[in-house]
C-alpha positions in Angstrom: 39.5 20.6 -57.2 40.1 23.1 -53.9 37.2 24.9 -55.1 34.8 22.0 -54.9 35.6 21.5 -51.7 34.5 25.3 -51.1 31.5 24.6 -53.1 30.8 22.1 -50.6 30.6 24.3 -47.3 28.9 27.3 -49.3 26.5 24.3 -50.4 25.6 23.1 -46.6 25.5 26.4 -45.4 23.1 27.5 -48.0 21.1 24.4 -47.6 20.8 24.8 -43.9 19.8 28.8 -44.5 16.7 27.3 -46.8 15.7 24.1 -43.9 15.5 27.2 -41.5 13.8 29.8 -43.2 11.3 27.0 -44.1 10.7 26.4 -40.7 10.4 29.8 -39.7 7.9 30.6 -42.2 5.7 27.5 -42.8 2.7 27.4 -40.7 2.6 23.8 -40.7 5.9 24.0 -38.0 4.0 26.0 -35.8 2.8 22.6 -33.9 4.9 19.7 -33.3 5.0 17.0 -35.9 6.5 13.1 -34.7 8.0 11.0 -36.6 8.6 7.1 -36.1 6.2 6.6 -33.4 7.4 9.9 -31.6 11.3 9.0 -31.4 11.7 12.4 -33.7 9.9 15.1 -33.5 10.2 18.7 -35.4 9.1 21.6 -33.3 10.3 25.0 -33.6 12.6 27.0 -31.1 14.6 29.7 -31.5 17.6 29.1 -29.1 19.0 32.8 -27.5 21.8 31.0 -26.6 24.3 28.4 -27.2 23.9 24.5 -27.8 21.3 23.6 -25.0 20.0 27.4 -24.8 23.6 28.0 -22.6 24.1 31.6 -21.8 21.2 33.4 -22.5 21.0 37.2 -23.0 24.9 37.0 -24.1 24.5 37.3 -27.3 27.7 39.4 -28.4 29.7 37.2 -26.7 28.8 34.0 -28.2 28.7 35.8 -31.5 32.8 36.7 -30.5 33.0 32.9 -29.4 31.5 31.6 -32.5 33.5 33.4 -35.0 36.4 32.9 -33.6 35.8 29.2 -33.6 34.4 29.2 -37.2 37.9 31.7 -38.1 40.0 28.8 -36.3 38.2 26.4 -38.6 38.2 28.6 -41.9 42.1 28.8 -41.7 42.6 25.1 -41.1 40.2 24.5 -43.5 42.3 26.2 -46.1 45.5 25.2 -44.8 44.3 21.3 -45.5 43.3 22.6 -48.9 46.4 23.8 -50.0 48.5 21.1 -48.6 46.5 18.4 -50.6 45.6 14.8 -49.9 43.8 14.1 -46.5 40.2 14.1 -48.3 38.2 12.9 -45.3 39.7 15.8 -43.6 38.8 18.5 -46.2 35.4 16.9 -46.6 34.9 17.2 -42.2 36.3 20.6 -42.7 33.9 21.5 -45.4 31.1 20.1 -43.3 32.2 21.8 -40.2 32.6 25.3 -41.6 29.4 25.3 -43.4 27.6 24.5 -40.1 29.6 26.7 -38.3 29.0 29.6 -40.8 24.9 28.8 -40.7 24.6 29.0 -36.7 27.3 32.3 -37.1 25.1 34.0 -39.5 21.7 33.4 -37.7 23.1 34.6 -34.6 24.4 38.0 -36.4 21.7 38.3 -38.4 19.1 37.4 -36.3 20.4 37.1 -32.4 19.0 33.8 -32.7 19.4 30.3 -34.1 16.5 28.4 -35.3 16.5 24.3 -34.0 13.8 22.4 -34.8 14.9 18.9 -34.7 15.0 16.6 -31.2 15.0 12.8 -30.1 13.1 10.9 -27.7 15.7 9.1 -25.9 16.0 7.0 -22.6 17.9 10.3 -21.3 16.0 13.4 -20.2 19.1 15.9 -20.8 19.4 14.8 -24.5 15.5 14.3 -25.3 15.2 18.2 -23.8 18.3 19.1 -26.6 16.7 20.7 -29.9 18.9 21.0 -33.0 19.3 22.0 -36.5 20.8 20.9 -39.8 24.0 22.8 -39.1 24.2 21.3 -35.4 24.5 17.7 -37.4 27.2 19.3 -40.0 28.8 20.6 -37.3 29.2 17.0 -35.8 29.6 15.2 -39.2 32.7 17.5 -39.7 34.2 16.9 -36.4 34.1 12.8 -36.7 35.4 13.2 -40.0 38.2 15.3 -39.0 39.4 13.2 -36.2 38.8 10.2 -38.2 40.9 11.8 -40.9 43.5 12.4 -38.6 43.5 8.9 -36.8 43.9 7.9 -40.6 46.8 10.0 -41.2 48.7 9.3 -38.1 48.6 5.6 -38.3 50.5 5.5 -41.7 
């Protein structure tokens, strides 16, 4: 059953890997495409930095940042694996390390992440704010870990 859960994050991070490279290489993403009457829209960018193209031209040290951040979450991701139960935790933790392993990859690979997903919104900062599948694992994981642990700690 542990190695399901593996399965899992290899699973997301593969699946983000293919929404990217389809991105990259499809013409069709070279323009902007809307969605329900503009409040998505896809349009490519490939982000230099961190999550709202933070630091720039730093590239080895987010890639240090990253991986130690996606180490932190590999450990505790096994460390919830062995010590069994908690499954809303091991599922947040397989959604947070595949993300985390996506975005890690692209920036060793490629010193860039691909985003291609935003929001219209009634806020400038977050409408500006491009992301990609991994972004929303990466989010997914981290409710479900903290709701996994509310869980835990009120029995």
């Amino acid at each position: 059953m542990k190695l399901l859960w593996i399965q899992l994050a290899l699973g997301l991070f593969q699946a983000d890997l293919a929404v990217k490279q389809e991105v990259e290489t499809n013409p069709e993403f070279q323009k902007e495409c809307t969605f329900l009457n503009g409040w998505i829209q896809i349009r490519k960018l490939y982000n230099y930095g961190m999550a709202g193209g933070k630091f720039v031209n730093h590239m080895p040290l987010i890639i240090k940042c990253s991986g130690i951040a996606t180490l932190i979450s590999i450990v505790e991701f096994i460390r919830v694996l062995v010590k069994g139960g908690a499954t809303v935790r091991k599922l947040g933790f397989a959604f947070l390390t595949g993300g985390a392993l996506s975005n890690l990859y692209d920036r060793c690979k490629k010193g860039y992440v691909v985003d291609y997903v935003s929001f219209r919104t009634p806020w400038r900062w977050l409408s500006n704010l491009v992301f990609n599948l991994s972004d929303f694992f990466i989010f997914t994981g981290a409710v479900l870990i903290c709701s996994g642990q509310t869980d835990r700690t009120q029995r």
